[in-house]
N, C-alpha and C positions, 0 to 999 in steps of 0.2 A: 656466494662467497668467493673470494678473491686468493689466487695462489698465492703464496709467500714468496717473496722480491730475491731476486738474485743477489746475493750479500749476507742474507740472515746468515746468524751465525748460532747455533742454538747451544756451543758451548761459552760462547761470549754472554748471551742473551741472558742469564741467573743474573739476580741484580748487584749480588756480593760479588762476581768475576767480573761483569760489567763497568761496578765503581770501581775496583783494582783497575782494568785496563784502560780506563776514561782517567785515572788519577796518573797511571804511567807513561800517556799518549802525551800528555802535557810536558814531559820533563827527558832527560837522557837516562839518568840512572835517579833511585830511588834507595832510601835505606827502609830496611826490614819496618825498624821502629814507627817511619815517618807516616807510612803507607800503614801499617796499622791502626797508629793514633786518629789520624786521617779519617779515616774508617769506623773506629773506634770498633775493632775488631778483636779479638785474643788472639793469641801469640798460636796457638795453635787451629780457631778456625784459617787464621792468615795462612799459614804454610799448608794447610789445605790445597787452599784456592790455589798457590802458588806451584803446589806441586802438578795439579793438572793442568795448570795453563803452560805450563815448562816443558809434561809429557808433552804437550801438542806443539811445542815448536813454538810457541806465541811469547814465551818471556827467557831470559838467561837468568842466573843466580851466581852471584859472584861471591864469594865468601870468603874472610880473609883475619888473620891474625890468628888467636889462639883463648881458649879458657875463657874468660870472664870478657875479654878485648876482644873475643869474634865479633864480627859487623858482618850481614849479611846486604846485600845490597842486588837490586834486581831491575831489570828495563824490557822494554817490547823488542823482541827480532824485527827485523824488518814485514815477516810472515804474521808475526804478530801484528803488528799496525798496520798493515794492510787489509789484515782479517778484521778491524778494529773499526776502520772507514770506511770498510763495503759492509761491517753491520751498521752505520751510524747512519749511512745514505738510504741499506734497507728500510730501518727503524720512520727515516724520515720520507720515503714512498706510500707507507704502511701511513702515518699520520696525515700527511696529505690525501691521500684516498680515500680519508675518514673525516674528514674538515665536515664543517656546516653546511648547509646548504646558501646558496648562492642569496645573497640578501634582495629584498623587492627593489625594482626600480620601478621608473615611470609606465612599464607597460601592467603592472600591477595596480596603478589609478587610473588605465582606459578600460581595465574588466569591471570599475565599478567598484574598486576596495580603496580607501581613501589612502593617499604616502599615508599621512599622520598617523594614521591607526596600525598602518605596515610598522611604524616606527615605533609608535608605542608599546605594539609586542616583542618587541627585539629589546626593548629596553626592559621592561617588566620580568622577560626571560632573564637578560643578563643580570637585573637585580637578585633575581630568587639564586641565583648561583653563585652571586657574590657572598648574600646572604648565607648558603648554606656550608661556607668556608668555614 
C-alpha cells in the first residue's frame, strides 16, 4: 500500500466540503443561496460546512444588510484554493497509481496469446461494466 500524496487534504476530502470547495474554486464570491441550491443542501447542513471550512482559513463569509435583506455570501482564501489544488493533484496521483493495467501489445502475440483474443477480453470486460451502470 502506497502512502497518501503530498496535497491530501483530509479536511477538504468529505464529499459535502469537497463539492462546496470545487463549486467555490470556480467563481470569486458566491451567495449563501446559490451554493446551497447548487448542492441541494439545507440552510443549516450548508453553514456547517462553512463554518469549518472558515475555522480553517479556507473560505471568508461576507454578510451584509439586515432582517429579511441579509445576503450572506462566501469565497476561498487564497489558503483555501491552494489547499483545494494540492488536494485535486493529490486526488489525481492517487487515480493514476490505481489506472488499469497496461493493455497487450504485440509482445503479448510472440508468447503465443493471439491480439484478437487480448482484444476481445478487454472488450467483453468493458462491456460487463458498461452493462453494470
Amino acid at each position: 500500500m502506497t502512502s497518501t500524496p503530498a496535497g491530501f487534504d483530509e479536511l477538504i476530502h468529505p464529499a459535502t466540503r469537497l463539492s462546496v470547495v470545487a463549486l467555490l474554486a470556480a467563481t470569486e464570491w458566491a451567495e449563501f443561496a446559490f451554493v446551497r441550491d447548487s448542492l441541494s443542501l439545507s440552510d443549516s447542513a450548508l453553514s456547517k460546512q462553512l463554518a469549518t471550512l472558515e475555522q480553517a482559513g479556507y473560505l471568508a463569509v461576507h454578510k451584509e444588510g439586515g432582517g429579511r435583506k441579509r445576503r450572506t455570501k462566501v469565497r476561498l482564501t487564497d489558503h483555501g484554493r491552494a489547499a483545494f489544488e494540492g488536494h485535486v493533484a493529490a486526488l489525481r496521483a492517487i487515480v493514476e497509481t490505481a489506472g488499469p493495467p497496461a493493455a497487450p501489445g504485440p509482445a503479448a502475440a510472440a508468447d503465443g496469446a493471439p491480439a484478437a483474443a487480448a482484444t476481445g477480453t478487454a472488450r467483453a470486460g468493458r462491456h460487463r461494466t458498461e452493462a453494470g451502470r
